[in-house]
C-alpha positions as CSV (number, residue, x, y, z in Angstrom):
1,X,-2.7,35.9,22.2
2,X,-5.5,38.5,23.0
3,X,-7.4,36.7,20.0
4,X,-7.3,33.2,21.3
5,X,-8.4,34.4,25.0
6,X,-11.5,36.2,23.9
7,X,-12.5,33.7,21.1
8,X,-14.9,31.4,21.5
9,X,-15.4,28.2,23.5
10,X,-15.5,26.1,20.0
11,X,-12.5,27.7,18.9
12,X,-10.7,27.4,22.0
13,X,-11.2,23.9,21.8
14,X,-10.7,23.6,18.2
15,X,-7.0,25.5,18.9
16,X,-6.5,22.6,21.5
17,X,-7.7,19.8,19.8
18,X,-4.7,19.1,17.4
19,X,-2.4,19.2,20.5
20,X,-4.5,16.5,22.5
21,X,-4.1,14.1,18.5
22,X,-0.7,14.7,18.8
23,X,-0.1,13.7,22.5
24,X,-2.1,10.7,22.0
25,X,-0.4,9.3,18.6
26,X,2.7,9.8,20.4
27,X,1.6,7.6,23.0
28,X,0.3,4.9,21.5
29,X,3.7,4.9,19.5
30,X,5.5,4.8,22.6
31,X,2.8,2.1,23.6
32,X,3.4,-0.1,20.9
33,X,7.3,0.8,20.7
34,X,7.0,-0.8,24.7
35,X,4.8,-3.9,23.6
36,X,7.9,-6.6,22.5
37,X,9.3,-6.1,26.3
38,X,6.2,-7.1,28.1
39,X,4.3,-9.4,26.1
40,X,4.8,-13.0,25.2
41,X,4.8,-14.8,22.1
42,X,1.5,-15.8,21.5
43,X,0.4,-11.7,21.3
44,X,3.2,-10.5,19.5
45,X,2.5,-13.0,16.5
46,X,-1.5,-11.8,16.9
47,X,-0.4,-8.9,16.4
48,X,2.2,-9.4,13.3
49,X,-0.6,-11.0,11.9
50,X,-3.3,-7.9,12.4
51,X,-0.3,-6.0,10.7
52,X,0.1,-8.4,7.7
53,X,-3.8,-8.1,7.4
54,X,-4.3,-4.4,7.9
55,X,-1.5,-3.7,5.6
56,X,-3.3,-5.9,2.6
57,X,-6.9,-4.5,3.9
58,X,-5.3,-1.2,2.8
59,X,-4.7,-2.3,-0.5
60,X,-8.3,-3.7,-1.0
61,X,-9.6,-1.0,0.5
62,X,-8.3,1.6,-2.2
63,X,-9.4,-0.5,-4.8
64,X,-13.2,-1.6,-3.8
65,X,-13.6,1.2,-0.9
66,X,-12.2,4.2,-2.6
67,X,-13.2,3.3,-6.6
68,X,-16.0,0.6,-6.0
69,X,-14.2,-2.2,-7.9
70,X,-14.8,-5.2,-6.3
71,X,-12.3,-8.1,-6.0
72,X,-12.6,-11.7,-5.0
73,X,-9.0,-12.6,-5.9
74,X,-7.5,-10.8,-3.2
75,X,-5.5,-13.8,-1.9
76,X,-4.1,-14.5,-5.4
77,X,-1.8,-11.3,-4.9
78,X,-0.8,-12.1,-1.6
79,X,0.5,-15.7,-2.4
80,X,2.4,-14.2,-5.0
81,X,4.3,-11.8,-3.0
82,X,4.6,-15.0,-0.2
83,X,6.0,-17.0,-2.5
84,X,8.1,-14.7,-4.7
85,X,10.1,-13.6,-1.5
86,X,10.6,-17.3,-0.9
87,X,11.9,-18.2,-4.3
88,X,13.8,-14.6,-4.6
89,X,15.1,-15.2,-0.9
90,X,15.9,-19.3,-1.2
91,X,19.0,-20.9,-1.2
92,X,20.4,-21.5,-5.1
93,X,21.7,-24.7,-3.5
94,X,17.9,-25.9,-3.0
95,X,18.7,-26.6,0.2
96,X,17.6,-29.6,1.8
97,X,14.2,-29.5,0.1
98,X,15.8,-28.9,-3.4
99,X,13.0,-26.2,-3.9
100,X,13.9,-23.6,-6.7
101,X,16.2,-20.4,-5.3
102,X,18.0,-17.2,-6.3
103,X,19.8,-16.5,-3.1
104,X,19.3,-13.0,-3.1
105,X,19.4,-10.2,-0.1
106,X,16.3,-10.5,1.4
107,X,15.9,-7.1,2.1
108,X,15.4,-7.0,-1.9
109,X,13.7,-10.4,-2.2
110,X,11.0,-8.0,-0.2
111,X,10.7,-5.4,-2.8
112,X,10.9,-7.8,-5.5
113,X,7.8,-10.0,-4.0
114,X,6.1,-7.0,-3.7
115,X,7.2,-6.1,-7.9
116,X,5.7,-9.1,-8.9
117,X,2.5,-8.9,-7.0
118,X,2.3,-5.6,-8.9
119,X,3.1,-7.5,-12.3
120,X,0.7,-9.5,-11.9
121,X,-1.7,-7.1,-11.0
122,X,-0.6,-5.1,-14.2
123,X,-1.2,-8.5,-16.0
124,X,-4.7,-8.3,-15.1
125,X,-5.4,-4.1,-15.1
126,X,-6.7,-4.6,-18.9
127,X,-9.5,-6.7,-17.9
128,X,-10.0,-5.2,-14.3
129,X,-10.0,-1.4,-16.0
130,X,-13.0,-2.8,-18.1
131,X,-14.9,-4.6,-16.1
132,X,-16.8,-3.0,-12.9
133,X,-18.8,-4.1,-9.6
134,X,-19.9,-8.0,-9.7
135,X,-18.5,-8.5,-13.2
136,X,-15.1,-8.0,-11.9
137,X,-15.8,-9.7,-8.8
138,X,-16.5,-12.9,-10.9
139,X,-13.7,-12.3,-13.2
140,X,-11.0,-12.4,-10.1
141,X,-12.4,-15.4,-8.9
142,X,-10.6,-17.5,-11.4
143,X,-7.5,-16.1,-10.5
144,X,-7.7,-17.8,-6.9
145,X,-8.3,-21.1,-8.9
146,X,-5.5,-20.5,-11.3
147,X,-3.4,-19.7,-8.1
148,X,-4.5,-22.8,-6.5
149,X,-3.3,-24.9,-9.3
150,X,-0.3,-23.2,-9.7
151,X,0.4,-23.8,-6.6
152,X,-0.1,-27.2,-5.9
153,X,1.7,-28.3,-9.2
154,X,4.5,-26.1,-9.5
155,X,6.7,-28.3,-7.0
156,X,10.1,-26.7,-7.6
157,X,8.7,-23.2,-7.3
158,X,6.3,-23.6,-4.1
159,X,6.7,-27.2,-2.8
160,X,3.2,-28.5,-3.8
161,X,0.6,-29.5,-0.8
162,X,3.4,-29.2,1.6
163,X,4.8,-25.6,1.0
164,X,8.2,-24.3,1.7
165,X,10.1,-22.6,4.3
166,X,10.4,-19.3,4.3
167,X,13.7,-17.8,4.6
168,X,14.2,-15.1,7.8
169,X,14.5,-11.8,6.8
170,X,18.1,-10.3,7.6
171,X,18.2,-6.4,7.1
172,X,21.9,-4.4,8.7
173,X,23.2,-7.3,9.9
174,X,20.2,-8.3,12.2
175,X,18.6,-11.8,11.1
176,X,15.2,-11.8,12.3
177,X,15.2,-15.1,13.2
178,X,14.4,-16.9,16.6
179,X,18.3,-16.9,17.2
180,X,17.7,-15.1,21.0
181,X,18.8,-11.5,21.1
182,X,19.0,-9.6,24.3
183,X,18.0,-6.0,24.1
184,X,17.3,-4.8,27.9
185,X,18.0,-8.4,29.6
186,X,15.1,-9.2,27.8
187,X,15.5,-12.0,24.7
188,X,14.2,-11.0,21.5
189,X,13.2,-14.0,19.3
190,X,12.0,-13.8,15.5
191,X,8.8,-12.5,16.6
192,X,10.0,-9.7,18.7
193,X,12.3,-8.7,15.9
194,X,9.1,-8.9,12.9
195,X,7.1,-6.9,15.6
196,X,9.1,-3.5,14.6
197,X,9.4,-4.2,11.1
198,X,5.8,-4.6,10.7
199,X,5.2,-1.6,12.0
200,X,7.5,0.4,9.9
201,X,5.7,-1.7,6.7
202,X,2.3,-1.0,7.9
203,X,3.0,2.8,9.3
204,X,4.4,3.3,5.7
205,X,2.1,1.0,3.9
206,X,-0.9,3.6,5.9
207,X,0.5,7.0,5.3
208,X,1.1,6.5,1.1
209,X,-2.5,5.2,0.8
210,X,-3.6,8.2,3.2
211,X,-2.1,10.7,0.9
212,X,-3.2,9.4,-2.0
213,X,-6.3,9.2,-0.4
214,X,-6.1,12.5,0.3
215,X,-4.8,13.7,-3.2
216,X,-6.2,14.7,-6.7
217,X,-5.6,10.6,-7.5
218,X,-8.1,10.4,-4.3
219,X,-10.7,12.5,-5.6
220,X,-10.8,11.1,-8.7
221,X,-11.1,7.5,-7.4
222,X,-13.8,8.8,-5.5
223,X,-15.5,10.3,-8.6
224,X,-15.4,7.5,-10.7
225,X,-16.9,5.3,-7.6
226,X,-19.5,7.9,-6.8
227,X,-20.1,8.4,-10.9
228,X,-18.4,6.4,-13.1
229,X,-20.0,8.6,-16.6
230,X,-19.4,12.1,-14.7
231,X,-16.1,11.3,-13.9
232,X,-15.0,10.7,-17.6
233,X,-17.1,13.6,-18.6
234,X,-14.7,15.7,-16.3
235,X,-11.9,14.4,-18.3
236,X,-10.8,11.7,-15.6
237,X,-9.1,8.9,-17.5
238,X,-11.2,6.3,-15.3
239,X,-10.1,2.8,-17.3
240,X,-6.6,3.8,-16.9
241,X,-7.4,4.9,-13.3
242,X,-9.0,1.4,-12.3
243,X,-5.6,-0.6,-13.7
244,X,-3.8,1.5,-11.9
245,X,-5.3,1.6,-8.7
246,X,-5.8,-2.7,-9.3
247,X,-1.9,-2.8,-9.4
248,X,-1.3,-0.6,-6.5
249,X,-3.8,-2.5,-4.4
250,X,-1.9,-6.1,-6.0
251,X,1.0,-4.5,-4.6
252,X,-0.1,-4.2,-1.0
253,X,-1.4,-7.5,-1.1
254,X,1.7,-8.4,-2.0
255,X,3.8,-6.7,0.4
256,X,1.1,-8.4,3.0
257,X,2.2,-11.9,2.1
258,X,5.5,-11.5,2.4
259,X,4.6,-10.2,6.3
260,X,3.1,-13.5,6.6
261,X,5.3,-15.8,4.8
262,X,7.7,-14.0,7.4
263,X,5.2,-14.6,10.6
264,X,4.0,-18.0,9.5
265,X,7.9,-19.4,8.6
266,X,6.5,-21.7,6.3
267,X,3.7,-21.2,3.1
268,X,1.2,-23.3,2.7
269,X,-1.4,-23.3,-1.0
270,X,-4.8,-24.0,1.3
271,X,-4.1,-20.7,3.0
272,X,-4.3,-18.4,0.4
273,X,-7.8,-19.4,-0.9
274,X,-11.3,-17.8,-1.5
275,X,-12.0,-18.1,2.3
276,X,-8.9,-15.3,2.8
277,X,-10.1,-13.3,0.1
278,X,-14.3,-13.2,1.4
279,X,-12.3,-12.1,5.1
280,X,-10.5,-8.9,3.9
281,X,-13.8,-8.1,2.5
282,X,-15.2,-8.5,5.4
283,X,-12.4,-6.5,7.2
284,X,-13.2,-3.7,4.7
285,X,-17.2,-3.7,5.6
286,X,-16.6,-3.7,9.2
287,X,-14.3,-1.1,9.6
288,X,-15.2,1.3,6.8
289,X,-14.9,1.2,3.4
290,X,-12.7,4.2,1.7
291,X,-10.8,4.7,5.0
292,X,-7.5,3.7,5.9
293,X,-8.0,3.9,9.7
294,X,-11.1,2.1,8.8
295,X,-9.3,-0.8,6.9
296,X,-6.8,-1.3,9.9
297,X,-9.6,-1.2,12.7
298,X,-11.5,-4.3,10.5
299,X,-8.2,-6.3,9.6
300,X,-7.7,-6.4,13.6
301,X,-11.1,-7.4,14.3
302,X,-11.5,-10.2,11.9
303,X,-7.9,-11.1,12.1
304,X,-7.2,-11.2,16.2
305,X,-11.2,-13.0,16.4
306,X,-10.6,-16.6,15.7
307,X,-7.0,-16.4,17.8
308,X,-9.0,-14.6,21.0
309,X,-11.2,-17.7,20.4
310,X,-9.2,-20.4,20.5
311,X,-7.2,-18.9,23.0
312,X,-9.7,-19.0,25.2
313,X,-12.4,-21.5,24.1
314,X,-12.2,-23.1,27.7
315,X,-13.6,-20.2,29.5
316,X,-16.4,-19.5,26.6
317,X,-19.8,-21.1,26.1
318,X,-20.7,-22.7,23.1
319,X,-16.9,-22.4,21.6
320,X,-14.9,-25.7,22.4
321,X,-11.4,-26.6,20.9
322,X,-11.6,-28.4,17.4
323,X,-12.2,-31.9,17.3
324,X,-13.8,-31.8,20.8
325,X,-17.6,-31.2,20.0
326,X,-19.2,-27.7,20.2
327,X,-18.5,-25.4,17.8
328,X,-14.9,-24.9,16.6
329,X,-13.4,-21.1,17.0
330,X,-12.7,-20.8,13.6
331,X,-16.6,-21.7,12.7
332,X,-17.4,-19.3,15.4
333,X,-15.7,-16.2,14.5
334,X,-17.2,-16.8,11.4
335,X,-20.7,-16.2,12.6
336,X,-19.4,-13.6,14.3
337,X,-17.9,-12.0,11.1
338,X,-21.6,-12.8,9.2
339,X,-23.5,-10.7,12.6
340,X,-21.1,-7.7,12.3
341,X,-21.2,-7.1,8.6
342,X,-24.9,-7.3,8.8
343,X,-24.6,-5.2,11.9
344,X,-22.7,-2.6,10.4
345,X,-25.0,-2.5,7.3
346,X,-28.2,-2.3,9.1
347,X,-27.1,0.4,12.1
348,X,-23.6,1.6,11.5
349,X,-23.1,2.7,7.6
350,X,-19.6,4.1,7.2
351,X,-18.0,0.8,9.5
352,X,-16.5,0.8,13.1
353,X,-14.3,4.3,12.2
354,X,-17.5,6.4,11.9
355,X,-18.4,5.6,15.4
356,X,-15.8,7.2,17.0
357,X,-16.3,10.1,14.5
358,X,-19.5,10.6,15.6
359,X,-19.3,10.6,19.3
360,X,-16.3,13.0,18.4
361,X,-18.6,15.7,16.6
362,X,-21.1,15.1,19.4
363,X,-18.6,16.0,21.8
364,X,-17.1,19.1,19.5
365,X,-20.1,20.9,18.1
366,X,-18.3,23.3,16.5
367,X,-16.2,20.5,14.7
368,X,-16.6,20.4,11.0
369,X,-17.2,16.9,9.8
């Protein structure tokens, strides 16, 4: 006790610090524990959809932030897992749409999705172990134009143009539908229900890539990005660390789509195009590549822009509803996207997380960076 009295000011405030990080993660769990009771629809699925988006920028972000491959096809992976939950989840019947179904346990029709989004990853790793920076980025392109024509025409599998529904999630006996629930006199619909499952998805999702991150498989993604030739001189297996880390990332997207089949309640082929994959890029620039904190900061910017927009295109110049003149939100949060990558590239190298870092060692002196 004597020791921490008579130490240092930076010391003092180092010993304090990791009490103040734990008070405030504990409340902003609490915070977003609180959220479903207070806020209406509208938010809640803005915010399913950040989740759905930050959990897939993760994946992205291991793969072209942490090992530098780069990867157009980003939406490929994330239809598969959307539409493997719905085929793995649908009614054997066909239901009324007579689409193709296994009738599983959603709850595994998840984890399956999310299996085959790794597959197919897998299915690819050859190629995306081999290949590095644009050449790979070229190479995953045609797997958003296989997956668009797979979509389209497979009609039993995915329901062509028109898409399928997606079937609720139903995990202990809760259906997480928008069958009214009353928890506190206040009714929970589907969206209140997703809003606690996507955190658990995305806290998990966050802290697996963290300590990988923060592993030996971290160090030597970070090696083979940094140094491709050093990193195999140092005996890291790098073209069996790039498939592996292309799967891994597949799987994330995948586990993303599924969030957003769930969100959405219907899948749709023109969604999951190149403009989907060209945004989690972007989400990865503007946040920060390498960092998971960095990869959920850009999915929320880029992914809650275009909704803030439209939701309020009334009250802001320039932006105007689609179809009414002006420019449209979606076109606008676009430009928006294009000024903050360049932004970030220009002034803040290291994305929106190293901000906060900084002004956090300017604060702390004596913090080690």
């Amino acid at each position: 006790m004597s020791d921490v009295l008579t130490a240092p000011a930076e010391r003092r405030r180092a010993l304090r610090r990791p009490h103040a990080r734990t008070y405030t993660a504990v409340a902003g769990t609490l915070l977003l524990l609180a959220l479903p009771f207070y806020l209406d629809r509208f938010w809640l699925q803005a915010g399913l959809f950040a989740m759905a988006a930050a959990i897939g920028a993760i994946g992205i972000n291991l793969l072209t932030g942490a090992t530098g491959q780069l990867s157009m096809g980003h939406a490929f992976f994330l239809a598969v897992g959307a539409y493997s939950y719905c085929v793995f989840a649908g009614d054997e019947s066909g239901g009324a749409d007579g689409l193709t179904g296994l009738g599983l346990p959603t709850w595994l029709a998840v984890v399956l999705a999310t299996l085959v989004a790794g597959g197919a990853g897998g299915l690819f790793s050859p190629i995306a172990g081999r290949l590095r920076g644009p050449y790979l980025g070229i190479a995953t392109i045609a797997l958003i134009f296989i997956g668009q024509h797979v979509l389209f025409n497979a009609r039993d599998l995915t329901g062509g143009f028109n898409g399928r529904d997606v079937p609720p999630l139903s995990l202990f006996g809760l259906t997480f539908d928008d069958r009214e629930l009353l928890v506190a006199n206040v009714p929970f619909g589907s969206a209140e229900k997703l809003w606690y499952a996507g955190l658990v998805l995305l806290l998990g999702g966050a802290l697996f890539a963290r300590g990988v991150l923060r592993g030996r498989p971290g160090r030597a993604m970070n090696a083979i990005r940094d140094h491709r030739i050093a990193a195999g001189v140092i005996g890291v297996p790098v073209a069996r660390y790039r498939a592996g880390v292309f799967v891994l990332s597949s799987m994330y997207a995948g586990l993303a789509g599924v969030l957003l089949a769930l969100v959405f309640q219907r899948t749709v082929p023109d969604y999951f195009g190149i403009t989907l994959s060209l945004e989690y890029l972007a989400m990865i620039v503007i946040g920060g590549l390498g960092s998971v904190s960095g990869a959920v900061v850009g999915a929320a910017f880029v992914s809650l822009l275009p909704q803030l927009l439209t939701r309020y295109s009334d009250a802001l110049p320039l932006v105007s509803a689609p179809g009414t003149g002006g420019i449209a939100p979606g076109e606008a949060s676009r430009y928006l996207y294009g000024a903050a990558i360049v932004a970030v590239v220009l002034f803040l190298p290291g994305g929106l997380v190293r901000v906060a870092a900084r002004r956090r060692v300017k604060r702390n002196p004596g913090e080690e960076r």
